[in-house]
N, CA and C atoms as an extended XYZ file, in Angstrom:
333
Properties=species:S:1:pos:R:3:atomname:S:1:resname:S:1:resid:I:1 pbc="F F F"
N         0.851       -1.175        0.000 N   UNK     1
C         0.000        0.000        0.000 CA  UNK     1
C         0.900        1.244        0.000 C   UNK     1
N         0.584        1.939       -1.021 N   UNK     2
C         1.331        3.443       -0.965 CA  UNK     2
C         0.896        4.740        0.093 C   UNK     2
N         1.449        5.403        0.594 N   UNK     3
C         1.276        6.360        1.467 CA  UNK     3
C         0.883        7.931        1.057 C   UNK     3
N         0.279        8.727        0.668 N   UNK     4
C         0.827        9.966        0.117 CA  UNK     4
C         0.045       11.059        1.147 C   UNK     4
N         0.711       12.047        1.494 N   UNK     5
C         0.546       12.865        2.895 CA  UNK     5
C         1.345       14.486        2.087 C   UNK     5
N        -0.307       15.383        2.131 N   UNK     6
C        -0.275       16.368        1.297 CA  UNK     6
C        -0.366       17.624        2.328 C   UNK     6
N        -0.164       18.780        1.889 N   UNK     7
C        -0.469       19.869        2.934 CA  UNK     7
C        -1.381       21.010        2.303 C   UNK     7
N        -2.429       21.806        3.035 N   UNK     8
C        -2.623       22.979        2.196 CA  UNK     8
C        -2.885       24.171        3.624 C   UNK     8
N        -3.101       25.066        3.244 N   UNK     9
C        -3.126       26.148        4.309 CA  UNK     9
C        -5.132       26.254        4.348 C   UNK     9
N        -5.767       26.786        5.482 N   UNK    10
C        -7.022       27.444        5.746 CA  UNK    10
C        -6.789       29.376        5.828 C   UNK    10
N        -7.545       29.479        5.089 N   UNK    11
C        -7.703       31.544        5.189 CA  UNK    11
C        -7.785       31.220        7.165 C   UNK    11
N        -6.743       32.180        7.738 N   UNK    12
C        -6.689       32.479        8.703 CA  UNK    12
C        -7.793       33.100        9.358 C   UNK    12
N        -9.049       32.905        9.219 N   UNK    13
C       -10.254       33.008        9.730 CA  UNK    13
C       -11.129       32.196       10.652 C   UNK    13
N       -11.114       32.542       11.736 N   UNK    14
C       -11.612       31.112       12.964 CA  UNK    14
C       -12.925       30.913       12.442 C   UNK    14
N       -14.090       31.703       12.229 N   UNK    15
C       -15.061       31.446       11.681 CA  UNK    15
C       -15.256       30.598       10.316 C   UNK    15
N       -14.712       30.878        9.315 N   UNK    16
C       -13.620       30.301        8.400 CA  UNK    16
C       -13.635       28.771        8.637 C   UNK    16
N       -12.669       28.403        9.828 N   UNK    17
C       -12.146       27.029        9.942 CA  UNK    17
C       -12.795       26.400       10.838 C   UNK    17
N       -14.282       27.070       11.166 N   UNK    18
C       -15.363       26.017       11.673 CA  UNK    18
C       -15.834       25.558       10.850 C   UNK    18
N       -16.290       27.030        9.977 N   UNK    19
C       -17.668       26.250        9.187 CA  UNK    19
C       -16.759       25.131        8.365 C   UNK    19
N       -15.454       25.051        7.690 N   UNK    20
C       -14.967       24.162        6.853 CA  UNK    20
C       -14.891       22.799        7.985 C   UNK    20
N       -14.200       23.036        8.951 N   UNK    21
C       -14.878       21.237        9.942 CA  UNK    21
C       -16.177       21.055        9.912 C   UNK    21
N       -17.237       21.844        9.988 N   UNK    22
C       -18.255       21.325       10.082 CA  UNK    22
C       -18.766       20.988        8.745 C   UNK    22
N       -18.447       21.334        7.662 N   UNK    23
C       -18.208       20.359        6.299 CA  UNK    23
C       -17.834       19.255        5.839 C   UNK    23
N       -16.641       18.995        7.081 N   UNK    24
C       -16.141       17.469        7.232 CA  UNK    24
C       -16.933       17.031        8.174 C   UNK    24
N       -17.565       16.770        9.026 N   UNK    25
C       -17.500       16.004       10.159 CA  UNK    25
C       -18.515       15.384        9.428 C   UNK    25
N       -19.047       14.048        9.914 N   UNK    26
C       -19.645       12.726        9.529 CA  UNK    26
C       -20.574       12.679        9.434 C   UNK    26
N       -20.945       12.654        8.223 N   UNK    27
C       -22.586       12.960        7.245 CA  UNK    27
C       -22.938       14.400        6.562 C   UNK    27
N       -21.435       14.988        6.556 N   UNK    28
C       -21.910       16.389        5.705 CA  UNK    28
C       -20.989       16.573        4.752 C   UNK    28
N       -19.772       15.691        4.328 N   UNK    29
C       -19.313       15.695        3.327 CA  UNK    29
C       -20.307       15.029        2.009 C   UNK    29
N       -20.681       15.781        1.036 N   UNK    30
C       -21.216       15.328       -0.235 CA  UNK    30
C       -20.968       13.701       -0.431 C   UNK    30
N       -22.155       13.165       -0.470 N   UNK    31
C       -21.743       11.675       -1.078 CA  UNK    31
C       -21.051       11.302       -2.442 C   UNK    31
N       -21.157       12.130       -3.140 N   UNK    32
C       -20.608       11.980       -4.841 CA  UNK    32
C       -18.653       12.684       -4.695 C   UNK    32
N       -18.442       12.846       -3.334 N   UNK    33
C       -16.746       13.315       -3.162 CA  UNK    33
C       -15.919       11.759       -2.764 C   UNK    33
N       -17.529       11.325       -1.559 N   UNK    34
C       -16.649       10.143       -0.780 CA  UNK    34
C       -16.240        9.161       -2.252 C   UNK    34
N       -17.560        8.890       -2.730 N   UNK    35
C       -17.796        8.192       -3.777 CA  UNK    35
C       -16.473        8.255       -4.985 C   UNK    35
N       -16.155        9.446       -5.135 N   UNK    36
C       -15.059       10.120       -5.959 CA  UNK    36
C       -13.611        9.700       -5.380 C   UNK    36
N       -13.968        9.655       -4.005 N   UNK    37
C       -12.324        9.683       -3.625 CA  UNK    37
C       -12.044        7.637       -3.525 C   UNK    37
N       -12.801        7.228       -3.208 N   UNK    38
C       -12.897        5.543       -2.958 CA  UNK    38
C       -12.637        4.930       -4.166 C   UNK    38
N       -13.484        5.616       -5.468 N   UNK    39
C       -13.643        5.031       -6.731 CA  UNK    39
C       -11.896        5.672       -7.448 C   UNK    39
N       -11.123        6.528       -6.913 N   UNK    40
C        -9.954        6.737       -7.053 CA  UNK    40
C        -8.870        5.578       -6.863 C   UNK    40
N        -8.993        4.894       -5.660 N   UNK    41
C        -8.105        3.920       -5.207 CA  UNK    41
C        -7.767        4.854       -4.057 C   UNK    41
N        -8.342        5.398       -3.540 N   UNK    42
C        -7.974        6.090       -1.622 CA  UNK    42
C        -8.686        5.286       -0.692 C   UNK    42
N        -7.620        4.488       -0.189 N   UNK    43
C        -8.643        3.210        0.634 CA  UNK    43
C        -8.986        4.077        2.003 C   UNK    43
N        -7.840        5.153        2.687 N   UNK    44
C        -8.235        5.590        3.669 CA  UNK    44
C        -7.547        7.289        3.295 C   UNK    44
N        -8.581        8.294        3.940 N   UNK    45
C        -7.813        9.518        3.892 CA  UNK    45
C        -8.037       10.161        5.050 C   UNK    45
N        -7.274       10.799        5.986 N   UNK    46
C        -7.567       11.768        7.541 CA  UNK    46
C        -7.038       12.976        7.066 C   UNK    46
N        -7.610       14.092        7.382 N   UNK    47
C        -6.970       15.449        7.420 CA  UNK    47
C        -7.141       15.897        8.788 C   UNK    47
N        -5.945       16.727        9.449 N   UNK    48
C        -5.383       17.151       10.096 CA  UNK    48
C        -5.410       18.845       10.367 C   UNK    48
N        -5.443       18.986       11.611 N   UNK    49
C        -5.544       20.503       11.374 CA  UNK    49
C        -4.921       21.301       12.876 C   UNK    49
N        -3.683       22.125       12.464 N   UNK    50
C        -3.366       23.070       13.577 CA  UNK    50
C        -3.236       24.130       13.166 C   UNK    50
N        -3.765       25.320       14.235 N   UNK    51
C        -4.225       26.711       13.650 CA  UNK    51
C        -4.673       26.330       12.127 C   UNK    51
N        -3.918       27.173       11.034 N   UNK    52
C        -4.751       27.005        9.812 CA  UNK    52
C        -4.104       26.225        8.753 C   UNK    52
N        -3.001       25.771        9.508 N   UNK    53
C        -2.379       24.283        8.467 CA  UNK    53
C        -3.138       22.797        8.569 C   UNK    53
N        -3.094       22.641        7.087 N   UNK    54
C        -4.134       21.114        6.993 CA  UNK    54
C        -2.682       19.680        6.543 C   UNK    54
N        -2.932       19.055        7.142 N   UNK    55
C        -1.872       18.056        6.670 CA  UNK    55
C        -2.778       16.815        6.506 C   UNK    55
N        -2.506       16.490        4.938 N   UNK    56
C        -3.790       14.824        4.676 CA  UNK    56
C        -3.011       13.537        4.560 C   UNK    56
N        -3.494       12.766        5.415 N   UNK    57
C        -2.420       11.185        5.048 CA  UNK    57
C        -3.642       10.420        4.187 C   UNK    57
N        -2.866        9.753        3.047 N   UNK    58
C        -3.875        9.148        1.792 CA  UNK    58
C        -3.061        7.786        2.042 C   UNK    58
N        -3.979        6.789        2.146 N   UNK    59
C        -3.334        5.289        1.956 CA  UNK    59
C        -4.003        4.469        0.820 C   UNK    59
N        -3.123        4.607       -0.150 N   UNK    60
C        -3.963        4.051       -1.279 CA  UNK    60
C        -3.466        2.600       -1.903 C   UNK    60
N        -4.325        2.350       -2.696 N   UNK    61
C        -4.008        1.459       -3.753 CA  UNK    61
C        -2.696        1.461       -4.522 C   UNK    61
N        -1.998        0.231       -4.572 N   UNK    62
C        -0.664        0.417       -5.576 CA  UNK    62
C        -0.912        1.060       -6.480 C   UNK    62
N        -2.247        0.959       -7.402 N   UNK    63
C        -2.089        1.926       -8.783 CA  UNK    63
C        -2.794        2.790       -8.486 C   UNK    63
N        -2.779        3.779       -7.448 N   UNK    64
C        -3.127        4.739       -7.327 CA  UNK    64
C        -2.222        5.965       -8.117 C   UNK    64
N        -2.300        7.141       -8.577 N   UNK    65
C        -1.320        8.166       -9.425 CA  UNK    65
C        -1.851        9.174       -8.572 C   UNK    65
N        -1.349       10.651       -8.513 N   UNK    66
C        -2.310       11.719       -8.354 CA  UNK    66
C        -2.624       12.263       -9.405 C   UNK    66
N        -1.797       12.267      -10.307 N   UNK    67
C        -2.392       12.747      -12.141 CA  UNK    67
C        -3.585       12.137      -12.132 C   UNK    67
N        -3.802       10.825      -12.012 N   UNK    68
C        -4.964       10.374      -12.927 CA  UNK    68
C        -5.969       10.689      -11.767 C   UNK    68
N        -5.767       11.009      -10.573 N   UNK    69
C        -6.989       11.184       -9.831 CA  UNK    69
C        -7.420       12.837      -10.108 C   UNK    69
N        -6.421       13.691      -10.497 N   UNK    70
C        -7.066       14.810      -10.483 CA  UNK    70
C        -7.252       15.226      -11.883 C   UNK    70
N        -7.143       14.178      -12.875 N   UNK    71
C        -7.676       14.250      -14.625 CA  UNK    71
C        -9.425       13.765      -13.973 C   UNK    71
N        -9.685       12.909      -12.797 N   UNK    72
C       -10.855       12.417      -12.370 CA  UNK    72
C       -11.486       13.456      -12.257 C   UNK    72
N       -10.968       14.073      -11.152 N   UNK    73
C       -11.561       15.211      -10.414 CA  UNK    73
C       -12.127       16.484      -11.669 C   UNK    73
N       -11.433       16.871      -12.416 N   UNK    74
C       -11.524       17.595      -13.570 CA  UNK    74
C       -12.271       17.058      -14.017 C   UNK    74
N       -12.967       16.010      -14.933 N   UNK    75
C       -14.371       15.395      -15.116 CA  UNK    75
C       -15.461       15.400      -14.165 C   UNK    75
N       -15.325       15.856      -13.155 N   UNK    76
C       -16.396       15.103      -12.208 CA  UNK    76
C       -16.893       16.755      -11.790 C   UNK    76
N       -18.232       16.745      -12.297 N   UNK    77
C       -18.991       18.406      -12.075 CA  UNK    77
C       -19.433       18.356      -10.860 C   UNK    77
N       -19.650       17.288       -9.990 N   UNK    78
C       -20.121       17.419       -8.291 CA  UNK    78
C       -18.651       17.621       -7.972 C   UNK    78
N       -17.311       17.192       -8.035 N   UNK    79
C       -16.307       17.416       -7.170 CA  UNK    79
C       -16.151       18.442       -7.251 C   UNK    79
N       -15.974       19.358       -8.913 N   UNK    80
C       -15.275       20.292       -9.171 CA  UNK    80
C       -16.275       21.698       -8.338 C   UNK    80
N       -17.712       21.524       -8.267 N   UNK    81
C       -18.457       22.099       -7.150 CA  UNK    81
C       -17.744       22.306       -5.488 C   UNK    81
N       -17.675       20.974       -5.478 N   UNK    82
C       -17.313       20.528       -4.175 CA  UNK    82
C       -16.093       21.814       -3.961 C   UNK    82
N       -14.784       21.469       -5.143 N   UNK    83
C       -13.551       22.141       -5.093 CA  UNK    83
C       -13.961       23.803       -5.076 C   UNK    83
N       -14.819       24.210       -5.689 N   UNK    84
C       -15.280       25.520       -5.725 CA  UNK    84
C       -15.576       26.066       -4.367 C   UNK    84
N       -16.365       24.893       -3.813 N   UNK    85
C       -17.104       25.618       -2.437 CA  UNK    85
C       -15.820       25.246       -1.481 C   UNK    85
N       -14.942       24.746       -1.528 N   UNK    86
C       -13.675       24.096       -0.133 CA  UNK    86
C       -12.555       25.778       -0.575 C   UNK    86
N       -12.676       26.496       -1.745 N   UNK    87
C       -11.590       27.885       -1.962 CA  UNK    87
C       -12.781       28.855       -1.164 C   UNK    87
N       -13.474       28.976       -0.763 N   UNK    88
C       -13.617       29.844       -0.061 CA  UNK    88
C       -13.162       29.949        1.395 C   UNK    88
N       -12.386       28.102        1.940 N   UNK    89
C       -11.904       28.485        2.966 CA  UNK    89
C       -10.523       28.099        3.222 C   UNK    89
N        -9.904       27.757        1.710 N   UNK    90
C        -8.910       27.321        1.706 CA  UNK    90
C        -7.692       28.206        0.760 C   UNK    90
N        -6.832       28.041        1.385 N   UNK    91
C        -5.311       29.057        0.027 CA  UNK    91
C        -4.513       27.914        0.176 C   UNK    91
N        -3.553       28.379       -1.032 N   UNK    92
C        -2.567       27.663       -1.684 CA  UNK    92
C        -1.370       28.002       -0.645 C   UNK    92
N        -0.629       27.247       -0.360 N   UNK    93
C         0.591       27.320        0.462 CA  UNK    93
C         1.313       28.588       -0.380 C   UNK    93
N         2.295       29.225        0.384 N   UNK    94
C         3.554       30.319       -0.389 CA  UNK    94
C         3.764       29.866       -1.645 C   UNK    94
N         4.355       28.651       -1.507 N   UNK    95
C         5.401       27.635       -2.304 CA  UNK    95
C         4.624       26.812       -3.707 C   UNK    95
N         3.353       26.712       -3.294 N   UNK    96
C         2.570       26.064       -4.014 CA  UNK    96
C         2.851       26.572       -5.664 C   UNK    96
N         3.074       25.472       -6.736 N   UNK    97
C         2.970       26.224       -7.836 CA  UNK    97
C         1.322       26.083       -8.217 C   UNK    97
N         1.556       26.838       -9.289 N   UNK    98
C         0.257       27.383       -9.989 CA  UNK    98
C        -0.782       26.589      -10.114 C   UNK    98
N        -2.171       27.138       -9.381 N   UNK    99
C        -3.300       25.998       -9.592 CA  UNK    99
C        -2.962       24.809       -8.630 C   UNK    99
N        -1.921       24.908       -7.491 N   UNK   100
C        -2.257       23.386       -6.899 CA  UNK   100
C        -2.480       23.918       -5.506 C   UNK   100
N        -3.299       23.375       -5.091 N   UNK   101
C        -4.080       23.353       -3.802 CA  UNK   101
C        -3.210       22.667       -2.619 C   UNK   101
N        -3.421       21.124       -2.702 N   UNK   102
C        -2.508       20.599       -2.011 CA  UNK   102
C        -1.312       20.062       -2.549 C   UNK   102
N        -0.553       20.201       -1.485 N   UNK   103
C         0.986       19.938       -1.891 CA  UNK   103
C         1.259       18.787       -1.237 C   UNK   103
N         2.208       17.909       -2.343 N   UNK   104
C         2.665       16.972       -1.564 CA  UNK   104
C         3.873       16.915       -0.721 C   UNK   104
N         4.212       16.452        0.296 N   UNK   105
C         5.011       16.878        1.026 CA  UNK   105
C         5.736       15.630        1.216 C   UNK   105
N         7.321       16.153        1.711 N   UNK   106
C         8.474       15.380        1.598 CA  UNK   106
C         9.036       14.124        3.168 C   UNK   106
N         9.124       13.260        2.915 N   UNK   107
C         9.065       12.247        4.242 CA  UNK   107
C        10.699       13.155        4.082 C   UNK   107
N        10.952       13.155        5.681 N   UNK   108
C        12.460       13.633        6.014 CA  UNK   108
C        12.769       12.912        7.119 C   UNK   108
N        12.133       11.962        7.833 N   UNK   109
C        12.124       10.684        8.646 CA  UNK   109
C        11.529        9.640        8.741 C   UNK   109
N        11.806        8.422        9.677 N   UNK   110
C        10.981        7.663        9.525 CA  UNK   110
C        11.855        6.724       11.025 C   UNK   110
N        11.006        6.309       11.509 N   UNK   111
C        12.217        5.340       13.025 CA  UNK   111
C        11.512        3.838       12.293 C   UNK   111
């Protein structure tokens, strides 16, 4: 099983980074995202959150890619909704290049 563990920033707004948990919490994420992210090969995904940094651990399928999941996502008019309504409480890291939301981030340990 492959690992992939991404980061993105929340608009520094406490009001902001409720209403976006209360978007996640259990039974208010859109069924056609879960559906989207499972039918990807994401057997499990957690996001993480201190102050307004998000850190996501993805445990996927060997042939999982992120290209081909976000050529998915780009077809899919409920996600790309979904993605519309998650930028009103979300920014792109400093570093982030152009158009990417989450970043994947670099293992620099491991015991």
């Amino acid at each position: 099983m492959k690992r992939y563990c991404l980061s993105c920033d929340l608009k520094d707004d406490p009001a902001l980074i409720e209403e976006y948990k209360r978007y996640h919490e259990p039974g208010n994420i859109w069924p056609e995202i879960t559906r989207s992210i499972k039918d990807a090969g994401i057997i499990d995904m957690q996001i993480y959150l201190t102050g307004n940094r998000m850190f996501m651990i993805m445990e996927v399928e060997e042939s999982f890619e992120l290209k081909q999941k976000a050529e998915m996502d780009a077809a899919n008019p409920r996600v790309q909704q979904w993605e519309q309504l998650m930028w009103k409480f979300q920014q792109a890291l400093p570093w982030a290049k152009k158009g990417e939301k989450w970043v994947p981030m670099e293992k620099v340990f491991q015991l």
